[in-house]
PyMOL Python script that loads the backbone (N, CA, C, O; Angstrom):
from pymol import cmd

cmd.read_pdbstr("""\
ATOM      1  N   UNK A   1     -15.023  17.194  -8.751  1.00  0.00           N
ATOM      2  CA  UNK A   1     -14.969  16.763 -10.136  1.00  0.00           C
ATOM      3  C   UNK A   1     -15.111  15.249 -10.189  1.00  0.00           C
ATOM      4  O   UNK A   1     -14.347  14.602  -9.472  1.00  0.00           O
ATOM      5  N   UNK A   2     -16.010  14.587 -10.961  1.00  0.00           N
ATOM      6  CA  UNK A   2     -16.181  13.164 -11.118  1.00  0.00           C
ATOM      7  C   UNK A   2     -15.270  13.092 -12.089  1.00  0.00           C
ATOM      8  O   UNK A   2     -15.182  13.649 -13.184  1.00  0.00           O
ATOM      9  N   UNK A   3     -14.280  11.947 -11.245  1.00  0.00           N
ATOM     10  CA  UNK A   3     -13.201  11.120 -12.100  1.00  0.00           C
ATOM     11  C   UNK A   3     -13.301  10.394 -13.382  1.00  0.00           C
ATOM     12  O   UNK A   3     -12.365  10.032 -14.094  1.00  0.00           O
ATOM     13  N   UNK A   4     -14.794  10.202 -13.610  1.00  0.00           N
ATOM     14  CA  UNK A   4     -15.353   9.335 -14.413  1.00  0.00           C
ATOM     15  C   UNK A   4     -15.452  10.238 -15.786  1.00  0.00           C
ATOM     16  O   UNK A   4     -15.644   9.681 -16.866  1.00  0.00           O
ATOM     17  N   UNK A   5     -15.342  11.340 -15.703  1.00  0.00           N
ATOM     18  CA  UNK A   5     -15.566  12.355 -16.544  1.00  0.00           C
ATOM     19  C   UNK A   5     -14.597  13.213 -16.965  1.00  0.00           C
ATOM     20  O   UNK A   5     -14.838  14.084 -17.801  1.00  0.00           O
ATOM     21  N   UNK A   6     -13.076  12.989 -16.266  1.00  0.00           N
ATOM     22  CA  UNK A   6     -11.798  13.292 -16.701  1.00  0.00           C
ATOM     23  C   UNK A   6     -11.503  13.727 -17.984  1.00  0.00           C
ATOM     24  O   UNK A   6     -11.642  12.705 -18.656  1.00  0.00           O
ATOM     25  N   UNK A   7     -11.180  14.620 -18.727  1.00  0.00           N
ATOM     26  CA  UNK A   7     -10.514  14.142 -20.053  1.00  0.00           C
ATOM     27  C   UNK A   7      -8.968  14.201 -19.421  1.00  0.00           C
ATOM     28  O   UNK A   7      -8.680  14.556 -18.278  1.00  0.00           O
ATOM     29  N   UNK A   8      -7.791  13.633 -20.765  1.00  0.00           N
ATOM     30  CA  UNK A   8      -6.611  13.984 -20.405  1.00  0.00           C
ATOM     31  C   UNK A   8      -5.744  14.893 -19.818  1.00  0.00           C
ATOM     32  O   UNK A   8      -4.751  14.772 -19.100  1.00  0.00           O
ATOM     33  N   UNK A   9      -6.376  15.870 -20.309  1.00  0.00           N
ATOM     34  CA  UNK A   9      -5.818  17.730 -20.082  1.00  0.00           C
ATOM     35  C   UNK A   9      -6.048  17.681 -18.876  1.00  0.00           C
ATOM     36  O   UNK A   9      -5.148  17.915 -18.069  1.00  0.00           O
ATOM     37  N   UNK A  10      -7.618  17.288 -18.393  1.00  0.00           N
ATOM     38  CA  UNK A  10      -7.951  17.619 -16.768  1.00  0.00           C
ATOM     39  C   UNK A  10      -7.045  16.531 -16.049  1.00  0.00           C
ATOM     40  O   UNK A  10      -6.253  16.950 -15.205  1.00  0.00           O
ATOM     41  N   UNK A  11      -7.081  15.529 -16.242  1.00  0.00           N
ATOM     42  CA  UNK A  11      -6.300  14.348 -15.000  1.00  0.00           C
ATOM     43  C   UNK A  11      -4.429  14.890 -15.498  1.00  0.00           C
ATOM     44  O   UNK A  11      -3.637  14.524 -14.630  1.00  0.00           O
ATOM     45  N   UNK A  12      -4.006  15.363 -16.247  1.00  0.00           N
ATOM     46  CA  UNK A  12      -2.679  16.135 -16.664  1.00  0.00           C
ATOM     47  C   UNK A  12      -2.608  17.263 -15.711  1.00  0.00           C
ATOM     48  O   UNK A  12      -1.484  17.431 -15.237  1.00  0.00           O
ATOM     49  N   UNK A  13      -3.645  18.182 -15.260  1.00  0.00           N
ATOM     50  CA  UNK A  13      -3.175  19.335 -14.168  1.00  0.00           C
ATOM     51  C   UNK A  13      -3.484  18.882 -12.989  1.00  0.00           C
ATOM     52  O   UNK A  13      -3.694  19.802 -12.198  1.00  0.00           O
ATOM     53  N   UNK A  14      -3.613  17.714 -12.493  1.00  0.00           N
ATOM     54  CA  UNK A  14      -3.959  17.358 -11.455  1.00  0.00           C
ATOM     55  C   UNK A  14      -2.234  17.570 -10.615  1.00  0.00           C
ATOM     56  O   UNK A  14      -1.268  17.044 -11.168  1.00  0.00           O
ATOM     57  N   UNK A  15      -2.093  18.129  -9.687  1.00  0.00           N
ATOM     58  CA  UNK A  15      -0.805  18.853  -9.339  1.00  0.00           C
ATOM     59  C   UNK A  15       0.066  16.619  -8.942  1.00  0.00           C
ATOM     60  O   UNK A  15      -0.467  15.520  -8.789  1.00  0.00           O
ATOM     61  N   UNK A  16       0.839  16.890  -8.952  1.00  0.00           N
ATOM     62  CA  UNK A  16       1.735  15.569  -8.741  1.00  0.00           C
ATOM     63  C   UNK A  16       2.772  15.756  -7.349  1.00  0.00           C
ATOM     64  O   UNK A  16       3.768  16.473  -7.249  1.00  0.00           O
ATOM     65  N   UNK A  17       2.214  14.931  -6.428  1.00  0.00           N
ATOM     66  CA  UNK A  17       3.341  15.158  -5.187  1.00  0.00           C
ATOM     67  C   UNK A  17       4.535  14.351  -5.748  1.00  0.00           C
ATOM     68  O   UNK A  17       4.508  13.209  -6.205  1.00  0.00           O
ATOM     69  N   UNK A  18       5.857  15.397  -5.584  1.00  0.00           N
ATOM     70  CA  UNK A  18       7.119  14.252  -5.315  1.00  0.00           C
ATOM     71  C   UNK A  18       8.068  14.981  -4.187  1.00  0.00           C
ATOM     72  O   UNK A  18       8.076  16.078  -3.628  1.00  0.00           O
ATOM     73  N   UNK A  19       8.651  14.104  -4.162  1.00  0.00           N
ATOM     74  CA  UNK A  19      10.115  13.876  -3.356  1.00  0.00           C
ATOM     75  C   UNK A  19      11.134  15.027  -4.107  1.00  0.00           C
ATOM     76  O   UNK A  19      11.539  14.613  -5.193  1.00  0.00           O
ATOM     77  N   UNK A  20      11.576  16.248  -3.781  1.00  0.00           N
ATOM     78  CA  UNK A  20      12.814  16.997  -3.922  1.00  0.00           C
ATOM     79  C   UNK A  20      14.006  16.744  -3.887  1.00  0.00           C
ATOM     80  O   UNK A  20      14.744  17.404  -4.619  1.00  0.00           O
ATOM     81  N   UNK A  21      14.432  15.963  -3.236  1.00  0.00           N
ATOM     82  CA  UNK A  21      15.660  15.298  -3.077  1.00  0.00           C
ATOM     83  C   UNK A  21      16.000  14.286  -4.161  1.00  0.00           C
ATOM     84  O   UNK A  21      17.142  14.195  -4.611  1.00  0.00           O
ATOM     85  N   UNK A  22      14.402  13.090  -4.808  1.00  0.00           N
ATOM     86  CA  UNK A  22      15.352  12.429  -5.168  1.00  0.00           C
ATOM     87  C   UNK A  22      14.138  11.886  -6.681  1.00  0.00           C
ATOM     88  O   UNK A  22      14.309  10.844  -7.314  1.00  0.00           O
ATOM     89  N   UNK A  23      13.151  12.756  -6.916  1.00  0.00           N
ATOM     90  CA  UNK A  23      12.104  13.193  -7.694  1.00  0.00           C
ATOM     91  C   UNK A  23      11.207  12.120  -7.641  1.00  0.00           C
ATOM     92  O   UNK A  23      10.329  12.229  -8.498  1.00  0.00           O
ATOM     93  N   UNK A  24      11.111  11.082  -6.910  1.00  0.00           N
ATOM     94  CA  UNK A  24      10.490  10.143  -6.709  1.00  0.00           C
ATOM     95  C   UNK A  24       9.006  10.658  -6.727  1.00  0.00           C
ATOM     96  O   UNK A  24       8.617  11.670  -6.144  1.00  0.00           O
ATOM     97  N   UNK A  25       8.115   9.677  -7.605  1.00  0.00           N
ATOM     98  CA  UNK A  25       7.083   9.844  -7.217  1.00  0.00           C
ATOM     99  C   UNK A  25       5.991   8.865  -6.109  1.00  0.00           C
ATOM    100  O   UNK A  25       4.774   8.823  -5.927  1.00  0.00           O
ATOM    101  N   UNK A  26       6.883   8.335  -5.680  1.00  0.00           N
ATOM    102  CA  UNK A  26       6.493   7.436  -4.724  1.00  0.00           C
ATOM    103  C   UNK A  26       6.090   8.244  -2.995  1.00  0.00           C
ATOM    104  O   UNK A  26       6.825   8.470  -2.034  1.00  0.00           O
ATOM    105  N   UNK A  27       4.865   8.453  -3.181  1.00  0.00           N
ATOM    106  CA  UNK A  27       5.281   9.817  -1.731  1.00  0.00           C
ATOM    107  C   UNK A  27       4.022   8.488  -1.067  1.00  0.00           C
ATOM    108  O   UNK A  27       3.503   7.559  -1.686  1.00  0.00           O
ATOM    109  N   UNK A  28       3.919   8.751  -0.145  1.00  0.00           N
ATOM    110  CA  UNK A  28       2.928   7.970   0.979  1.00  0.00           C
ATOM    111  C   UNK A  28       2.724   8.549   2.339  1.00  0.00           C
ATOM    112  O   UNK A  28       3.664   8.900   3.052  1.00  0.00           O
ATOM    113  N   UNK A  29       1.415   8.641   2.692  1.00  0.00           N
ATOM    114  CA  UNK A  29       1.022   9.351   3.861  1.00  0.00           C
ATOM    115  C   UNK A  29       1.217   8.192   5.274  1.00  0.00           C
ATOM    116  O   UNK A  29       0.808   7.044   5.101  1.00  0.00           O
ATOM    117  N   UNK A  30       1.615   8.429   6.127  1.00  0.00           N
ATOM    118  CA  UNK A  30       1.682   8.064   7.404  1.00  0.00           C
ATOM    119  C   UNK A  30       0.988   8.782   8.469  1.00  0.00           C
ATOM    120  O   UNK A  30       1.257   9.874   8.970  1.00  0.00           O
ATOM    121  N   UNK A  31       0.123   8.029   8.698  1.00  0.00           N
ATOM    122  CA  UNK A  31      -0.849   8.523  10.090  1.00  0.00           C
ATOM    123  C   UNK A  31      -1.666   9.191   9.456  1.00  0.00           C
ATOM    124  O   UNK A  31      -2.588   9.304  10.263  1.00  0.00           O
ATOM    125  N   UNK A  32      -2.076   9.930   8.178  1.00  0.00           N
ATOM    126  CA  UNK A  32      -3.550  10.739   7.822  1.00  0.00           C
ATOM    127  C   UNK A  32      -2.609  12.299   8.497  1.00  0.00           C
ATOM    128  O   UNK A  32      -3.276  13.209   8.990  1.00  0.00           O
ATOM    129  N   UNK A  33      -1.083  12.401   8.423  1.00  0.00           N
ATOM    130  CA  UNK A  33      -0.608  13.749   8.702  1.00  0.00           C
ATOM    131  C   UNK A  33       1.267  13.916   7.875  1.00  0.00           C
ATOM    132  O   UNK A  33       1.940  14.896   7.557  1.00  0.00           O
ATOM    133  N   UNK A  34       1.394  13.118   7.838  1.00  0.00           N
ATOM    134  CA  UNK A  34       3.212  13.238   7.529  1.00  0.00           C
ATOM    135  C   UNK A  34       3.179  12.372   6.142  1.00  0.00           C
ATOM    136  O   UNK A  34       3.010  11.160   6.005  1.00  0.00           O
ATOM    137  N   UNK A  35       3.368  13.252   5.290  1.00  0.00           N
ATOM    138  CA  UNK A  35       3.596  12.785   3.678  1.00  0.00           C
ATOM    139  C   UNK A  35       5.498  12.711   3.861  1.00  0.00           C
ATOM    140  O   UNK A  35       6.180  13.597   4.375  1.00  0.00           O
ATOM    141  N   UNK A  36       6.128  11.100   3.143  1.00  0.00           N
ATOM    142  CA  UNK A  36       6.817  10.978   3.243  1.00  0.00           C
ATOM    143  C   UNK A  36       7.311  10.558   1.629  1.00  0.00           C
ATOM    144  O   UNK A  36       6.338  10.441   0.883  1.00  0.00           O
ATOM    145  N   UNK A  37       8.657  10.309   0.957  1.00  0.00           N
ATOM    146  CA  UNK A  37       8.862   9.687   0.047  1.00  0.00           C
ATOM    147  C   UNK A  37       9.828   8.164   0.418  1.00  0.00           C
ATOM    148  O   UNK A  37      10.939   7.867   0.858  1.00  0.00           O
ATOM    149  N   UNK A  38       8.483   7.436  -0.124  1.00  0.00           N
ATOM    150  CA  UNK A  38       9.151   5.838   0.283  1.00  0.00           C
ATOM    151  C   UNK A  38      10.660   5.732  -0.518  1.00  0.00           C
ATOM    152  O   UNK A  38      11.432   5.055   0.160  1.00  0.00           O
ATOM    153  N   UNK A  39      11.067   6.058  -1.352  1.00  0.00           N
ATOM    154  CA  UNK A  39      11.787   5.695  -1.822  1.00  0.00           C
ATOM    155  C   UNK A  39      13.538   6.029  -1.168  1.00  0.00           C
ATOM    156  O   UNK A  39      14.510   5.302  -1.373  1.00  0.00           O
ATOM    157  N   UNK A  40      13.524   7.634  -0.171  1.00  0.00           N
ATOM    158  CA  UNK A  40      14.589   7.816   0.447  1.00  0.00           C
ATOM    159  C   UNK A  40      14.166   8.317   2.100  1.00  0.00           C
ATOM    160  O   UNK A  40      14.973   8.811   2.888  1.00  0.00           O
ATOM    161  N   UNK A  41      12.724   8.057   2.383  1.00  0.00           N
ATOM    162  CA  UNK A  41      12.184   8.468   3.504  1.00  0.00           C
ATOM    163  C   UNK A  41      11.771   9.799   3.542  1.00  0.00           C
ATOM    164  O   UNK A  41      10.646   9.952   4.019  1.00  0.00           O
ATOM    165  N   UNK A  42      12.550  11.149   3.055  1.00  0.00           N
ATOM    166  CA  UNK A  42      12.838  12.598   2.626  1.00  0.00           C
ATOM    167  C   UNK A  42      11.387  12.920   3.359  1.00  0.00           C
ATOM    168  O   UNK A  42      10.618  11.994   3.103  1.00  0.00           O
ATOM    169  N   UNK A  43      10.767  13.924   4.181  1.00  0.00           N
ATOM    170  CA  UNK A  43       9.342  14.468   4.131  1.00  0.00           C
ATOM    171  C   UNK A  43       9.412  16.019   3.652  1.00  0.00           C
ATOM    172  O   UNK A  43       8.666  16.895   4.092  1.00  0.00           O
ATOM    173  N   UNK A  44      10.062  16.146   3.032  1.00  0.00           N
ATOM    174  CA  UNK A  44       9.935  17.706   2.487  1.00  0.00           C
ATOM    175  C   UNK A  44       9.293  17.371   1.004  1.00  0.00           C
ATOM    176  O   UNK A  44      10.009  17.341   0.003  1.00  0.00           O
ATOM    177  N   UNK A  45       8.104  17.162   0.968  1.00  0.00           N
ATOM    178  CA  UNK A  45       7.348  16.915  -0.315  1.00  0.00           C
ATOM    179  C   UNK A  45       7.054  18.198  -0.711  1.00  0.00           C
ATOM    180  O   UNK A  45       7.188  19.156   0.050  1.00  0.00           O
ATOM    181  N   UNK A  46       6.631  18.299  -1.933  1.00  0.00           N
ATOM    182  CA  UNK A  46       6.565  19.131  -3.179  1.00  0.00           C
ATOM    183  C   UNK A  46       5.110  19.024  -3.973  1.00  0.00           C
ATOM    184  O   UNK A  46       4.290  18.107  -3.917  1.00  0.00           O
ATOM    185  N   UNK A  47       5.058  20.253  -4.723  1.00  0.00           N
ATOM    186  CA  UNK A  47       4.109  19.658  -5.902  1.00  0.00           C
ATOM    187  C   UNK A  47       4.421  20.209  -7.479  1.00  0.00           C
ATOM    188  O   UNK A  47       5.179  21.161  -7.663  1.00  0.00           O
ATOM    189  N   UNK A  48       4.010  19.776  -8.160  1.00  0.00           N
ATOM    190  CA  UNK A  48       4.109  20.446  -9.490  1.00  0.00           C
ATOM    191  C   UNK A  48       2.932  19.779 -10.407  1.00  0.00           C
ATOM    192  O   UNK A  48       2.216  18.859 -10.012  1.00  0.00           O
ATOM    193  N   UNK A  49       2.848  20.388 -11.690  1.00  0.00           N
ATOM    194  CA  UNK A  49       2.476  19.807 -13.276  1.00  0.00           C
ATOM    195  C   UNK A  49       3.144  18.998 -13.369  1.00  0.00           C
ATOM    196  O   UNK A  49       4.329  19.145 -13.067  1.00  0.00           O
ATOM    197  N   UNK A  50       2.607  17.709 -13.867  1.00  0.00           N
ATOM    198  CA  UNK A  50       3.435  16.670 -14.343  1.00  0.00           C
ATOM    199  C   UNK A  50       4.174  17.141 -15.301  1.00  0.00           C
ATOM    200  O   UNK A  50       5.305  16.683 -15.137  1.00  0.00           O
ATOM    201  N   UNK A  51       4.135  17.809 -16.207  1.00  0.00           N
ATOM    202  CA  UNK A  51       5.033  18.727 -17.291  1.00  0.00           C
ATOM    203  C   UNK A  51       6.450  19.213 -16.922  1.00  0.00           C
ATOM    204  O   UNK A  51       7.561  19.159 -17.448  1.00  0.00           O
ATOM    205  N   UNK A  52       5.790  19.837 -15.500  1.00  0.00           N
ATOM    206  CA  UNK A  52       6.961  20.785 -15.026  1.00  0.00           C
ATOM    207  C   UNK A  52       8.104  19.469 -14.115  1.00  0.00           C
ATOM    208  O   UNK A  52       9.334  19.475 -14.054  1.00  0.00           O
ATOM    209  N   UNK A  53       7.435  18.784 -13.707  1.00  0.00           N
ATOM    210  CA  UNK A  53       8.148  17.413 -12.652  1.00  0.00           C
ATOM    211  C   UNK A  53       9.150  16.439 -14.056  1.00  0.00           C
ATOM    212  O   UNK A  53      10.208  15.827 -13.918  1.00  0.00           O
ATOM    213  N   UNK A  54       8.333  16.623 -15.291  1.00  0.00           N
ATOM    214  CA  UNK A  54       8.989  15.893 -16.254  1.00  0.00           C
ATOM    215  C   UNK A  54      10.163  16.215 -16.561  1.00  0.00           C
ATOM    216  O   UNK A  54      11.126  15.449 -16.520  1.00  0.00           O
ATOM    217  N   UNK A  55      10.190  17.611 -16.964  1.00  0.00           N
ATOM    218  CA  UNK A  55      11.155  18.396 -17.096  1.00  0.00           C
ATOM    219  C   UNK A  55      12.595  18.504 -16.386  1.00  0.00           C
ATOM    220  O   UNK A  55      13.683  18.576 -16.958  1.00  0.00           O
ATOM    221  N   UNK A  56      12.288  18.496 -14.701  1.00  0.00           N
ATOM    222  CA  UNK A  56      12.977  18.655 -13.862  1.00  0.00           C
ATOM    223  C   UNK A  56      13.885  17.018 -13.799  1.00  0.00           C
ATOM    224  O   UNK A  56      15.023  17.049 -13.330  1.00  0.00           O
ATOM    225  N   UNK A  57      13.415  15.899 -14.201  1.00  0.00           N
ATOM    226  CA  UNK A  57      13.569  14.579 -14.077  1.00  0.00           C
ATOM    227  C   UNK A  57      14.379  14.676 -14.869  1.00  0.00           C
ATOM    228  O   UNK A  57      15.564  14.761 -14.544  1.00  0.00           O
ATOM    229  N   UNK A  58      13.806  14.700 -16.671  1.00  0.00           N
ATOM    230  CA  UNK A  58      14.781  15.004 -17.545  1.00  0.00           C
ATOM    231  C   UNK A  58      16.362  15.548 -17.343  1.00  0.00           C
ATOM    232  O   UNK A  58      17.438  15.058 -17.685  1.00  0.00           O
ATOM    233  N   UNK A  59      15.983  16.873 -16.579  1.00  0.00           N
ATOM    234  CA  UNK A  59      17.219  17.842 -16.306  1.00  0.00           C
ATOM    235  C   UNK A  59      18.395  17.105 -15.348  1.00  0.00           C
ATOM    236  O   UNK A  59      19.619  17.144 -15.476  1.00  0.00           O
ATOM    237  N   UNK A  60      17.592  16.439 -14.368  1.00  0.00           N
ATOM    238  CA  UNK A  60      18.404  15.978 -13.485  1.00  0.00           C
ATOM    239  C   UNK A  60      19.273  14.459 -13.934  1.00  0.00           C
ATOM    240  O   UNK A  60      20.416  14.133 -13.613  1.00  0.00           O
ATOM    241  N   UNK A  61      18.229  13.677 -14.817  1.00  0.00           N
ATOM    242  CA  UNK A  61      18.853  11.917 -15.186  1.00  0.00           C
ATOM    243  C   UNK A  61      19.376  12.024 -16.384  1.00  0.00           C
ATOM    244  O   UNK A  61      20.305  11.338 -16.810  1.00  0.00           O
ATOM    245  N   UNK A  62      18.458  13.401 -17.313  1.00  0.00           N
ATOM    246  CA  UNK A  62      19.394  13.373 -18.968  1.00  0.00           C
ATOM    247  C   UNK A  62      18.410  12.185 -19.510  1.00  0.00           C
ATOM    248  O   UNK A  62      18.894  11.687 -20.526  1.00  0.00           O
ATOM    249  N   UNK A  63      17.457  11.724 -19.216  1.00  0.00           N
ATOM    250  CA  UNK A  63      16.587  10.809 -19.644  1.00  0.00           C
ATOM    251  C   UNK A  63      15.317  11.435 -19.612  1.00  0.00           C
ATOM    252  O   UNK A  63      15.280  12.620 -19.280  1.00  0.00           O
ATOM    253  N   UNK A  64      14.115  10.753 -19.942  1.00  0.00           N
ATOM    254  CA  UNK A  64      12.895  10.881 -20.006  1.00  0.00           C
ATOM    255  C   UNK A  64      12.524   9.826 -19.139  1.00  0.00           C
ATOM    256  O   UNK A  64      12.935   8.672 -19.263  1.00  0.00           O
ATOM    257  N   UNK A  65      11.531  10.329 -18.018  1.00  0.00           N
ATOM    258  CA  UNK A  65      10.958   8.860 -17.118  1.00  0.00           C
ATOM    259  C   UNK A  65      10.265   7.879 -17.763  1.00  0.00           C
ATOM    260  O   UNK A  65       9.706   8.113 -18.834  1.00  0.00           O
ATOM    261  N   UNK A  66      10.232   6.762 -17.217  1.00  0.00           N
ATOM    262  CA  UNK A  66       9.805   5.704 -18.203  1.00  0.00           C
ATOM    263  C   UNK A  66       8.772   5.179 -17.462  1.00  0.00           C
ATOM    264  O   UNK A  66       8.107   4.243 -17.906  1.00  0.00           O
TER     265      UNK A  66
END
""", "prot")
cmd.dss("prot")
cmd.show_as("cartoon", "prot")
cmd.util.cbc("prot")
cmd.orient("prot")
């Protein structure tokens, strides 16, 4: 799919890696093999809908991510 040609809806299901432990979306690959989350080290990464990751954020901080 050319990026250039995205609408919202499409770059919206684009699945979102985070961090389980600590919902971070800060994940980063090491070596081209071990996806890690910079933010608590954690490598048990995840994926979801940004919808569904929103949700779960919400549930967990009682906030909306900013």
């Amino acid at each position: 799919m050319d990026s250039e040609n995205l609408t919202v809806e499409d770059y919206n299901n684009i699945p979102v890696y985070y961090c389980p432990h600590c919902l971070s979306l800060k994940i980063k690959m090491l070596n081209n093999y071990i996806d890690y989350c910079e933010d608590c080290g954690c490598t048990d990464i995840e994926t979801a809908h940004i919808d569904e990751w929103k949700a779960m954020y919400r549930k967990r901080f009682g906030k909306d991510y900013i």
